[in-house]
C-alpha positions, -999 to +999 in steps of 0.1 A: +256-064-083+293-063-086+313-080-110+347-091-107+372-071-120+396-079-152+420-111-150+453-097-155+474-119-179+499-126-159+474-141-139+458-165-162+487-171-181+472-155-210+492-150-242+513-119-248+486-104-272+489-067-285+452-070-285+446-085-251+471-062-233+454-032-251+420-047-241+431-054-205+444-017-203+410-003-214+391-024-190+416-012-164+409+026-173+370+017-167+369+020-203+346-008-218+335+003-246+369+007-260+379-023-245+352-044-262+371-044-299+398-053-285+394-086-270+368-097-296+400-098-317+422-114-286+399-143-286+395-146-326+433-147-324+431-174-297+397-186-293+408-218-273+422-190-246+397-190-216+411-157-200+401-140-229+366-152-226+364-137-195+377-105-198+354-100-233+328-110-207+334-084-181+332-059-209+302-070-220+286-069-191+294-038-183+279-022-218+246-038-205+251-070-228+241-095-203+231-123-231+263-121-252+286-120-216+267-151-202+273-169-235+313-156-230+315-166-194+298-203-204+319-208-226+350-193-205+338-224-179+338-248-212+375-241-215+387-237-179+358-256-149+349-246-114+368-214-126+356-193-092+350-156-109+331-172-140+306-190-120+300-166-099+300-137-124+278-160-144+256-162-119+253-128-110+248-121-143+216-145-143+200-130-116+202-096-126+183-104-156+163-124-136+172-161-139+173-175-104+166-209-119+196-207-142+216-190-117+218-216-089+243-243-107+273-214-113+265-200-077+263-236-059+298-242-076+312-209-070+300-214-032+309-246-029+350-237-042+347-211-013+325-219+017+339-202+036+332-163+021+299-143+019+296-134-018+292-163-027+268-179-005+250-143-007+242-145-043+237-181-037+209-176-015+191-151-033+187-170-064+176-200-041+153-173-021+141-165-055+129-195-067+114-206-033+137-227-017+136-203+020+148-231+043+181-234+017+179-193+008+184-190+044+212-216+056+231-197+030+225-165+043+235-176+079+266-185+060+273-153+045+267-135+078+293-160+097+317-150+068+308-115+072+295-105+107+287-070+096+265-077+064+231-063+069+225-080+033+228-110+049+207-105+084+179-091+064+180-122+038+179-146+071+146-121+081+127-124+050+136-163+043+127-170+083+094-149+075+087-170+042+086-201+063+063-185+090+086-182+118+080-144+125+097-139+157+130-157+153+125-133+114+122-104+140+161-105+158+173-106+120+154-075+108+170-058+141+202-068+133+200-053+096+190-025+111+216-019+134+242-029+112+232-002+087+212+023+090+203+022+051+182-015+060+165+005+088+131+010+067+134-033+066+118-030+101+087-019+082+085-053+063+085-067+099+055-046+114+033-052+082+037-090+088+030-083+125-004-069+111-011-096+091-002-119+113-031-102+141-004-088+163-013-050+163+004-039+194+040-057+178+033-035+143+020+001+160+052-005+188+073-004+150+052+023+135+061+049+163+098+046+156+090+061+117+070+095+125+082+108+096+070+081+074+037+087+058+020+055+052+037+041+083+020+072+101-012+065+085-008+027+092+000+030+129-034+055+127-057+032+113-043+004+139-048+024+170-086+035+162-093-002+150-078-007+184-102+014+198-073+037+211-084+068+197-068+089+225-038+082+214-040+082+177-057+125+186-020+138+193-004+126+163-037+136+139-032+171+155+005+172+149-007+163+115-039+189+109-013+213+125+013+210+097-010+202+070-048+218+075-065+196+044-101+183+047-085+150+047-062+156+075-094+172+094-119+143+082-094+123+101-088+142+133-125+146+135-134+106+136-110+101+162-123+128+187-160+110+171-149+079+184-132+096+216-165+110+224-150+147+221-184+157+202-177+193+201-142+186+190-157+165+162-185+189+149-158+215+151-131+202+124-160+188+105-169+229+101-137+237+096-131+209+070-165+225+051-150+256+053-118+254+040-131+232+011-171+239+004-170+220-030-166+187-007-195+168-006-187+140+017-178+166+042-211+183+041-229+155+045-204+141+073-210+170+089-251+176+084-252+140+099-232+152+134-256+178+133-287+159+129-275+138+156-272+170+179-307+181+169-295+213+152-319+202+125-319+232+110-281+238+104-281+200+097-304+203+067-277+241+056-251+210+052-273+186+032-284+213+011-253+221+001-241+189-006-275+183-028-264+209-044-229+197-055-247+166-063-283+166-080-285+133-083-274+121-049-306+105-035-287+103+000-286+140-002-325+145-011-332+120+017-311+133+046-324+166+037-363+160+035-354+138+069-341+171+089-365+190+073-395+169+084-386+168+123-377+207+120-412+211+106-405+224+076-431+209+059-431+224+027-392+228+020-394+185+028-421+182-004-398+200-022-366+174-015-389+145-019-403+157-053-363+154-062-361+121-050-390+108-070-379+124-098-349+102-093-369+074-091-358+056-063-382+068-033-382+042-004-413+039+022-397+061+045-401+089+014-439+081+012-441+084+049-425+119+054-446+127+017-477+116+036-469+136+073-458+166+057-492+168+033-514+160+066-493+188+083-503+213+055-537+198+057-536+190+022-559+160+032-570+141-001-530+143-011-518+135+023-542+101+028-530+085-009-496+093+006-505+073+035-516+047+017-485+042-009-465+044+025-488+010+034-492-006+004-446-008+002-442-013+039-450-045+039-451-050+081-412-040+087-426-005+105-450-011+125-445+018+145-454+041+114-476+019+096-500+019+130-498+059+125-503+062+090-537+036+095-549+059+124-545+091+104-558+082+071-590+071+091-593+106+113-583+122+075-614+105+059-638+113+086-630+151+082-632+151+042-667+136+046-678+165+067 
């Protein structure tokens, strides 16, 4: 925020003071802190002086010391009313140190001396803006852009107070217009496309998104809306440009659940490996990729990857469970004891863990073992696998009938 410069004392008829002209000099040289001694003295030498006031202000406020300039320029507005540059001074003064509130009755006077220029009715409007008052916040700002037809300050206050009061596509000509007016206000359009999302209109916010390649959370925000979108295919090109420049598991993770949900399986299974590869101490990899695998049926590389990431992570019943799970259906009966052992001595077995307990024992023919695994399968099912539990009641009745031979 820019405050008004010096009043010169020819200006405001201020007294021909050795201390005021050497203060007013100071201020002139950009030279505050000098010029601060200075006109303390001016105005104990003429206290009743409003000019004085006001320049001690300027200085103060330009040494950071908002509180003793706003108590200057009040009391600058005591001696001389509706003075212009004090209220609006004061209240810029007031919203830079975050006073809206006490900000709006300077501002409303300094606007209403001169209605007909932006500053004012800028500053006006934000500090109306900030405390709430959008419908007001914005008829300023229209006012400031008809004083000044190339402030992109003002188009963009218009956007944001149109978008406070839920009126999204008129707020979306404004944000344009900021835009164009100034390339600075450009990264404004972002605002808009985020309240596009909120608002449920995905193909406005990704249409906004493509203009900002090289912004990384709009890339990774126009990503995320194209695959919720279902429109994998075209979030692939940009995921490649981005595994391309950057090869990080993330980067791959990424890549790989687009061509997942573009049905390019090899594709898929093949950053997956990759992603493994260039980072084997990543545990949700391996157990992203065992999964693929399992779904392939390469049981036996599947249950390479959820070794591994049991590994990384003893205690990761998931792990223990995927793993005894390939292990079963690749018939590696014994290696599937093993995992399960780990899982009970987790102590959180499920009754699919009984179950594969039970099927790999009765495939060992480890029978007396295998039918009190079939039966703690039965006794926690409880009816929701029927499939399984029919099974497990056929088999502990053939396993019976051969331990009684």
């Amino acid at each position: 925020m820019v405050l008004f410069g010096a009043l010169l004392a020819s200006l405001l008829f201020a007294p021909p003071s050795d201390f005021l002209a050497e203060g007013l000099k100071a201020l002139d040289a950009n030279q505050p802190t000098a010029a601060e001694p200075l006109l303390r003295q001016a105005v104990a030498a003429d206290p009743g002086d409003f000019s004085v006031h006001f320049n001690l202000a300027l200085a103060l406020s330009l040494l950071g010391k908002d509180a003793e300039a706003v108590a200057e320029l009040r009391r600058t507005l005591e001696l001389k009313p509706a003075l212009y540059e004090a209220d609006l001074n004061l209240g810029i003064l007031l919203l830079r140190d975050k006073q809206p509130g006490e900000a709006l009755p300077p501002l409303r006077e300094a606007a209403a001396l001169k209605p007909k220029e932006a500053r004012p009715n800028l500053y006006l409007a934000q500090a109306l803006f900030e405390t709430a008052d959008f419908a007001q916040a914005e008829s300023h700002y229209r006012a400031a852009a008809e004083a000044d037809v190339k402030s992109a300050g003002a188009e963009l206050g218009i956007a944001r107070s149109l978008v406070r009061q839920s009126k999204l596509q008129d707020a979306a000509e404004h944000f344009s217009a900021a835009a164009a007016l100034d390339p600075r206000f450009r990264d404004a359009l972002l605002e808009l496309a985020s309240e596009y999302e909120n608002s449920g209109q995905s193909g406005a916010a990704i249409a906004i998104y493509r203009r900002f390649p090289e912004n990384a959370d709009a890339k990774r925000r126009l990503l995320r809306l194209l695959l919720e979108n279902g429109d994998a295919a075209a979030a692939i090109p940009i995921l490649e440009e981005s595994v391309q420049a950057n090869p990080s598991p993330a980067n791959r993770l990424a890549l790989a659940s687009a061509y997942q949900i573009d049905k390019q399986t090899d594709k898929f299974i093949e950053q997956l490996q990759l992603a493994a590869a260039s980072d084997p101490s990543n545990y949700d990899v391996h157990m992203e990729l065992g999964r693929a695998l399992r779904d392939q049926r390469k049981f036996a590389a599947a249950a390479g990857e959820f070794t591994a990431a049991a590994k990384l992570r003893p205690d990761s019943v998931k792990a223990w469970n995927e793993l005894a799970s390939a292990l079963v259906i690749n018939e590696n009966y014994a290696e599937c004891l093993a995992a399960l052992d780990r899982v009970r001595a987790l102590g959180q077995e499920v009754p699919g863990d009984f179950y594969f307990r039970a099927l790999s024992l009765d495939r060992l023919r480890r029978l007396k073992p295998a039918v009190a695994a079939y039966q703690q399968f039965l006794a926690v099912a409880g009816g929701k696998f029927p499939d399984q539990e029919f099974l497990a009641r056929q088999r502990i009745r053939i396993l019976e009938n051969e331990l009684k031979k």
